[in-house]
C-alpha positions in Angstrom: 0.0 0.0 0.0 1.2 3.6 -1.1 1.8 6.3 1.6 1.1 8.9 -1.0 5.1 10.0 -1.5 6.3 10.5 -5.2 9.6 10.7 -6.2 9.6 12.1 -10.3 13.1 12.8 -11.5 11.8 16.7 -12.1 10.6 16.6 -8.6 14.1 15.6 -7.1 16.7 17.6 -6.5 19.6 18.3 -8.8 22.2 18.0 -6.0 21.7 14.4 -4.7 23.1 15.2 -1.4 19.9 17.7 -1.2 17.7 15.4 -1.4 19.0 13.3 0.8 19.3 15.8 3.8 15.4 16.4 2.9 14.8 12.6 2.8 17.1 12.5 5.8 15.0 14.9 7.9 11.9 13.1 7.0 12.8 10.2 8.2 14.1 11.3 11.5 11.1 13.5 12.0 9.0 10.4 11.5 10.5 7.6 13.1 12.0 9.6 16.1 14.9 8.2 16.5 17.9 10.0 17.1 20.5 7.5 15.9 20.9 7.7 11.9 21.2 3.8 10.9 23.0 2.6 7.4 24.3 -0.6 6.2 27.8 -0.6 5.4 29.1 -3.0 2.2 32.4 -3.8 1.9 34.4 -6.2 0.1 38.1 -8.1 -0.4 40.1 -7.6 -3.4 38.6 -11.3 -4.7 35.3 -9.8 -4.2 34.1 -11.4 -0.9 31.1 -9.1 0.3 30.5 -8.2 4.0 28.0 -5.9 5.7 26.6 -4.7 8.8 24.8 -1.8 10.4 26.9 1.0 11.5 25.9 4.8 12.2 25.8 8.0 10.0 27.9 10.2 12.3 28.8 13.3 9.5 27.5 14.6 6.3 29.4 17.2 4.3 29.5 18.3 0.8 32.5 15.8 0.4 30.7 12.9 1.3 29.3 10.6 4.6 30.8 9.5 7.3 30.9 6.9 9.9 33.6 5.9 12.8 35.3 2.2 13.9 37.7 0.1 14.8 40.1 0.3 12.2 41.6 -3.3 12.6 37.6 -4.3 12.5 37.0 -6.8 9.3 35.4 -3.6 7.7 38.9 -1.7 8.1 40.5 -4.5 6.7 38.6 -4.6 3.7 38.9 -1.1 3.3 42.2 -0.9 3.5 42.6 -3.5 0.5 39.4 -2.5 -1.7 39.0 1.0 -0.5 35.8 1.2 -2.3 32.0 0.6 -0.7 28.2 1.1 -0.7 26.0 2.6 1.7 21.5 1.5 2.1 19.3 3.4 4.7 16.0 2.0 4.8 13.3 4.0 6.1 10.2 1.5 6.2 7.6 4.0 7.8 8.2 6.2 4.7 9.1 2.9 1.9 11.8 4.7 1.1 15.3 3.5 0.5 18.5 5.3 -0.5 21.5 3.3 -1.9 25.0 5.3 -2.1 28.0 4.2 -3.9 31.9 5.4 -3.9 35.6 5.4 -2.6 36.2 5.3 0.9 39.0 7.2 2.7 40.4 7.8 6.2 39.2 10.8 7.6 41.8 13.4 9.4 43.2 12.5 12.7 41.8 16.0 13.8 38.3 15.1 12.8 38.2 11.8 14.2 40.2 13.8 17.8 37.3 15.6 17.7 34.8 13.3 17.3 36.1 10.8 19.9 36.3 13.4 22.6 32.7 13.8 21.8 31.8 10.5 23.1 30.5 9.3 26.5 33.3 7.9 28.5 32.5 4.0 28.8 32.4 4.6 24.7 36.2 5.7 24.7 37.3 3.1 27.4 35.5 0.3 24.9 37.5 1.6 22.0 40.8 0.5 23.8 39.1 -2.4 25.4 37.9 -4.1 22.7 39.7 -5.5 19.4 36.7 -5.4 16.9 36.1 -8.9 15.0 38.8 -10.9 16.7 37.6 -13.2 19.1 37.4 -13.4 22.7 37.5 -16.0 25.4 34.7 -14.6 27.6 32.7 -11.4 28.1 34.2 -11.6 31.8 37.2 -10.8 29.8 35.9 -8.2 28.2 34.2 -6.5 31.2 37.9 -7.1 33.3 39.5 -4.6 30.3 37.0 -2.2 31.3 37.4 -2.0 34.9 41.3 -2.4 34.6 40.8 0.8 31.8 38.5 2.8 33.7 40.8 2.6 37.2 43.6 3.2 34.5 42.6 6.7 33.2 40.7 7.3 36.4 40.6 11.4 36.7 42.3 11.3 33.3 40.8 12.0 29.5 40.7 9.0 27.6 42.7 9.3 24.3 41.6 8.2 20.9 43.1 4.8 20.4 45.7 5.2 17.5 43.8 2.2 15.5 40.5 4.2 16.1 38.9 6.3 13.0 36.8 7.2 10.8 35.8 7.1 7.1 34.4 9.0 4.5 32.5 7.5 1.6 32.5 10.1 -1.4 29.7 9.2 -3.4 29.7 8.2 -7.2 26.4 6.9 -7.6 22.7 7.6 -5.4 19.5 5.5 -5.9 16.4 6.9 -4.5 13.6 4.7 -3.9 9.8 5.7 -3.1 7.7 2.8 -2.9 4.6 3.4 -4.9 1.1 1.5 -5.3 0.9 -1.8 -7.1 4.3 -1.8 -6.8 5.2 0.5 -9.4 7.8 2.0 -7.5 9.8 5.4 -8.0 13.5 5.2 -8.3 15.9 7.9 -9.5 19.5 7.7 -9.9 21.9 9.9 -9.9 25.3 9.1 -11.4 28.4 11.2 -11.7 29.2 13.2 -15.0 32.2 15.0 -15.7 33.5 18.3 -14.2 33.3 22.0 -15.3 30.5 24.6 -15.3 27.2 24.1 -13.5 25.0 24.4 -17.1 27.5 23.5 -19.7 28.9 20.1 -17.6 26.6 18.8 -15.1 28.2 17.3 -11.9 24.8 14.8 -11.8 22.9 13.3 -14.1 19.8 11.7 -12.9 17.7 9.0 -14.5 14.6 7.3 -14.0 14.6 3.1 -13.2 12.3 0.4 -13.9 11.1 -0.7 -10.6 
């Protein structure tokens, strides 16, 4: 069933990062929730995909950005294919947005400044965890903390030097509007060359068969 939402490609914007801050806001103005989740695709030289949910935690005009465990399987994958895709699905709205492009580290300043940000039992996990590798017990996990938070007791707890974020410049959007029967409305938006706004267009958008 329809919610009434259209998605024409002369109704969306001509700036794909536009529309999705607008479909962005929507979304959180609907489902309330302050916490902006996205599935993260990676994948090995060889091709091997992964994926998981991880958390929008910047948006910029360069691109979006999200912050981990740099030895995590993600990092590792990254580091090798520095390339991956991005999905938010917003089900209250049937809308989905897909995001595709090269992924780089972000600058130790930004990530500094993001990481002091955090609540405190966040920064002691950073140091006492080593993402994806395995671990004996979650007794062993929970000793790390205590031992960390006597450790930097009355101190400021540092970013971990493994600890960081990334940026994913996109190449290509999808927009997706679910529509009645479905006969769904997707635009796409892939990257043209560079030079002036009316001569060269940065985006070209295109309508999809559902």
């Amino acid at each position: 069933m329809s919610n009434g939402f259209t998605l024409g490609a002369e109704e969306a914007a001509a700036d794909p990062m536009e529309q999705f801050r607008v479909w962005l806001d929507a979304a959180r103005q609907a489902m309330g929730v302050p916490d902006d989740t996205m599935v993260l695709a990676t994948a090995t030289p060889e091709g091997r995909p992964s994926a998981r949910a991880v958390l929008l935690r910047g948006l910029d005009a360069e691109g979006l950005v999200f912050f981990t465990d740099t030895r995590s399987r993600k990092g590792a994958e990254l580091a090798a294919n520095p390339r991956g895709a991005l999905v938010f699905v917003w089900t209250p709205l049937e809308r989905q947005v897909r995001v595709e492009g090269p992924v780089t580290l972000v600058a130790g300043a930004e990530a500094d400044a993001y990481f002091a940000n955090r609540p405190r039992g966040h920064r002691l996990a950073a140091w006492a965890s080593h993402q994806s590798q395995p671990v004996e017990t979650r007794a062993e996990l929970e000793a790390r903390m205590r031992s960390l938070d006597e450790e930097y007791r009355g101190r400021v707890v540092p970013r971990p030097p493994y600890w960081g974020g990334y940026r994913l410049r996109p190449t290509e959007w999808e927009f997706w509007q679910g529509r009645e029967n479905r006969v769904h409305d997707r635009i796409a938006y892939h990257r043209a060359g560079r030079g002036r706004r009316h001569e060269d267009p940065a985006w070209q958008r295109v309508r999809l068969s559902p």
